[in-house]
C-alpha positions as CSV (number, residue, x, y, z in Angstrom):
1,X,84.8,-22.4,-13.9
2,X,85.4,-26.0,-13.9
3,X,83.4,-26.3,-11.1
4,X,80.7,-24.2,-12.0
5,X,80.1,-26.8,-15.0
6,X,80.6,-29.9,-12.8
7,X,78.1,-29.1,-10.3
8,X,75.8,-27.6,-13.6
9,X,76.2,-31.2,-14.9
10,X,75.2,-32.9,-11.8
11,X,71.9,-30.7,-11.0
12,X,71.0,-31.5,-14.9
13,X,71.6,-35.2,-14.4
14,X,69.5,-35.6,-11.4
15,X,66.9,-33.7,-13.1
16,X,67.0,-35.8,-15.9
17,X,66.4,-38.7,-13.3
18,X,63.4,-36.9,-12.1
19,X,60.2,-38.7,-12.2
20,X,57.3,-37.1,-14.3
21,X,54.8,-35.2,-12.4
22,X,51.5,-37.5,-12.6
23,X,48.6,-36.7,-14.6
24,X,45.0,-37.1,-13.3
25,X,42.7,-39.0,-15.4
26,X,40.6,-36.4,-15.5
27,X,43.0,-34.3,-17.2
28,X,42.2,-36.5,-20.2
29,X,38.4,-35.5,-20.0
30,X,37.4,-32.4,-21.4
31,X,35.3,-30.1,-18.5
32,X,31.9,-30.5,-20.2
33,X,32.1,-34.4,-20.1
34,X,33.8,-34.2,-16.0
35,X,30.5,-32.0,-15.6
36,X,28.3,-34.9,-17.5
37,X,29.6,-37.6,-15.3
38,X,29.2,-35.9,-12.0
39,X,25.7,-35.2,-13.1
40,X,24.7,-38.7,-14.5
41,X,22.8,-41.0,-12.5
42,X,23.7,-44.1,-10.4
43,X,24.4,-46.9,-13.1
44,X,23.0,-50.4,-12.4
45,X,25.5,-53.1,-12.3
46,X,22.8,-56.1,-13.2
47,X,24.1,-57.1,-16.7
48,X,25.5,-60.4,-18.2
49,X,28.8,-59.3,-17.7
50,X,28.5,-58.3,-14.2
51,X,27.3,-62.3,-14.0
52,X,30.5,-63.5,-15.6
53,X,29.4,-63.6,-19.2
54,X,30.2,-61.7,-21.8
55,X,28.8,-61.4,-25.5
56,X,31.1,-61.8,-28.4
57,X,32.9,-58.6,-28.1
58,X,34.9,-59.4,-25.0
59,X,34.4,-56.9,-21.3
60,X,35.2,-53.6,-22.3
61,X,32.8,-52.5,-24.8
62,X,30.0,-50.1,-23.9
63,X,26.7,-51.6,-23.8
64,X,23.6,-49.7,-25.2
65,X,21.6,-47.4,-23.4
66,X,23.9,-45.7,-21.0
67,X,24.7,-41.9,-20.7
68,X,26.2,-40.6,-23.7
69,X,28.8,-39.5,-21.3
70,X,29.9,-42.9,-21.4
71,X,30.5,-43.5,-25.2
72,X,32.5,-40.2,-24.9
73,X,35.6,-40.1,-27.2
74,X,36.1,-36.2,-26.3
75,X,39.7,-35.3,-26.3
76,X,41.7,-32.8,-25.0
77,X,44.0,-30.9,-27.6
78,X,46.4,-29.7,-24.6
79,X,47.4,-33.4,-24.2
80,X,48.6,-34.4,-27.7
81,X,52.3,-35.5,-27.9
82,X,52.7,-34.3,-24.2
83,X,55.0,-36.3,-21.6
84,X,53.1,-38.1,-18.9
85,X,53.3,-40.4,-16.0
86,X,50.0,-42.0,-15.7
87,X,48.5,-44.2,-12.7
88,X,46.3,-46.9,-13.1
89,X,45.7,-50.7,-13.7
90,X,46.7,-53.2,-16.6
91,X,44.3,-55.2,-19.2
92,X,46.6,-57.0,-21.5
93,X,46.5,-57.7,-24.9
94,X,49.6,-59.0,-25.9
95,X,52.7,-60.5,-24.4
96,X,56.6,-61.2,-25.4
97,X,58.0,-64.5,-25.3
98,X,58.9,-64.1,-22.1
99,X,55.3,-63.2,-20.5
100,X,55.7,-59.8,-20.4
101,X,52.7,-57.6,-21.2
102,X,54.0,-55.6,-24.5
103,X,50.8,-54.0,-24.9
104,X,47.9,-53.2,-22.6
105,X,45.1,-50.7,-22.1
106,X,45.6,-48.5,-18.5
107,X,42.2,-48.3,-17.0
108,X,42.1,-45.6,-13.9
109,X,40.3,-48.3,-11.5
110,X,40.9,-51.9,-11.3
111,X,38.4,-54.5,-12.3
112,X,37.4,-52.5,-15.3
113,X,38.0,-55.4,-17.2
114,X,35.5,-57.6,-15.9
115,X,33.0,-55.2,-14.2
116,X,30.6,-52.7,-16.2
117,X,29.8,-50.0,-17.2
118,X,33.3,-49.7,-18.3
119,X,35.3,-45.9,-18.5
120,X,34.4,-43.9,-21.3
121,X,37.2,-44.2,-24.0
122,X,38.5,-41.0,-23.0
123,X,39.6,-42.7,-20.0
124,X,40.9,-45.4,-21.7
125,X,44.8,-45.6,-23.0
126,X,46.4,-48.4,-25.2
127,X,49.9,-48.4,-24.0
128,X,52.5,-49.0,-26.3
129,X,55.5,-50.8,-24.3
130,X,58.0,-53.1,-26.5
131,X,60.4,-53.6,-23.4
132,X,57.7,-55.3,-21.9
133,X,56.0,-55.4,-17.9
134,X,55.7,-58.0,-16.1
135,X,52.4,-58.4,-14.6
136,X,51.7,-60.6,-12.0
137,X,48.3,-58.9,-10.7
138,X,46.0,-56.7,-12.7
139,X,44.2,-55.6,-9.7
140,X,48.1,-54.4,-9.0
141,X,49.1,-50.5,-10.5
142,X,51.0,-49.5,-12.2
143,X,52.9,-46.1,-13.2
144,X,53.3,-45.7,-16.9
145,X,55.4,-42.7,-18.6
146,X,55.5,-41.7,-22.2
147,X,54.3,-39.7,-24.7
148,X,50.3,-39.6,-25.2
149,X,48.7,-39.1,-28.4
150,X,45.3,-38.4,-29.3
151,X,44.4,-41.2,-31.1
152,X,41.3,-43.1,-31.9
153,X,41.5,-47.0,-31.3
154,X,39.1,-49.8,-32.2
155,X,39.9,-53.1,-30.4
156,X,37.3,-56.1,-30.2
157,X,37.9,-55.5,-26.4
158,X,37.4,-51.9,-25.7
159,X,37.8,-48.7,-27.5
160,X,39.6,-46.1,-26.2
161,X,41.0,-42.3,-27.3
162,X,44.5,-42.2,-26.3
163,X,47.6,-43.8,-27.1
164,X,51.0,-44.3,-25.5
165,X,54.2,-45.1,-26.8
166,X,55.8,-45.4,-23.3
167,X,59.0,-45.2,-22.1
168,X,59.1,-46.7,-18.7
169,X,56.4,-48.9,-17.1
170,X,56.3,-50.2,-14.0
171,X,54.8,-51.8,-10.5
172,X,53.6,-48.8,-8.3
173,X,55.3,-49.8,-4.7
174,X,54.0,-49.0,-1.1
175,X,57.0,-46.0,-1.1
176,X,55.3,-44.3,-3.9
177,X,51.8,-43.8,-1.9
């Protein structure tokens, strides 16, 4: 019997070390706006952004005129207060006195920072990390894990539709691919 519970013990632990299956951004978008996106027409990258400018607002904010596919704050219900491990690229917004990033947005393609159009806010997530990442590279990834919530978020950067209080955060490494 005492066995029995030892090896119980050790299956439990090493699924406790498990890594979260990943999520797919697209998870995050409800079918109608994945269907509105593959439908929308090739997007023209001439703006004052894509020069290097950027108006008041800061890189992330939607500019008028594009699909309404693109505004899209369209959640999906399924995802609220579930566990995730989440791949994509860093835009800080604040750091710890150390340098680390303490709060970011994840984008799912790198550049979206400075390039436009930028995702729809449903493809946006403001991740919540107090322990802090370093990040040497935003064009590096990075795997985030942690519990998403469906909530609305204003920022003079970017608005986005999720939220992430996450647990663990860190560089994605050639092993992982």
């Amino acid at each position: 019997m005492r066995r029995f519970a030892f090896i119980t013990l050790l299956l439990l632990s090493g699924l406790a070390q498990a890594e979260v299956p990943e999520t797919d951004w697209l998870e995050l978008m409800p079918p109608s706006d994945q269907q509105a996106l593959e439908a929308m027409p090739e997007i023209d990258h001439d703006s004052p952004e894509a020069m290097g400018t950027f108006d008041s607002k800061g890189g992330l904010k939607q500019s008028k005129g594009l699909p309404a596919v693109m505004y899209s704050t369209k959640t999906v219900a399924a995802m609220n207060g579930k566990n995730i491990r989440l791949g994509g690229y860093p835009v800080p917004l604040e750091t710890d006195a150390k340098g680390n990033a303490t709060l970011f947005f994840l984008v799912p393609y790198p550049g979206a920072c400075i390039h436009v159009p930028p995702p729809p806010p449903n493809q946006l997530v403001l991740v919540r990390y107090p322990k802090g990442v370093k990040l040497d590279d935003i064009y590096v990834p990075l795997w985030v894990t942690g519990t998403l919530k469906i909530e609305k978020v204003n920022n003079d950067l970017a608005d986005a539709a999720y939220a992430m209080d996450a647990s663990k955060a860190r560089v994605v490494v050639e092993s992982d691919l």
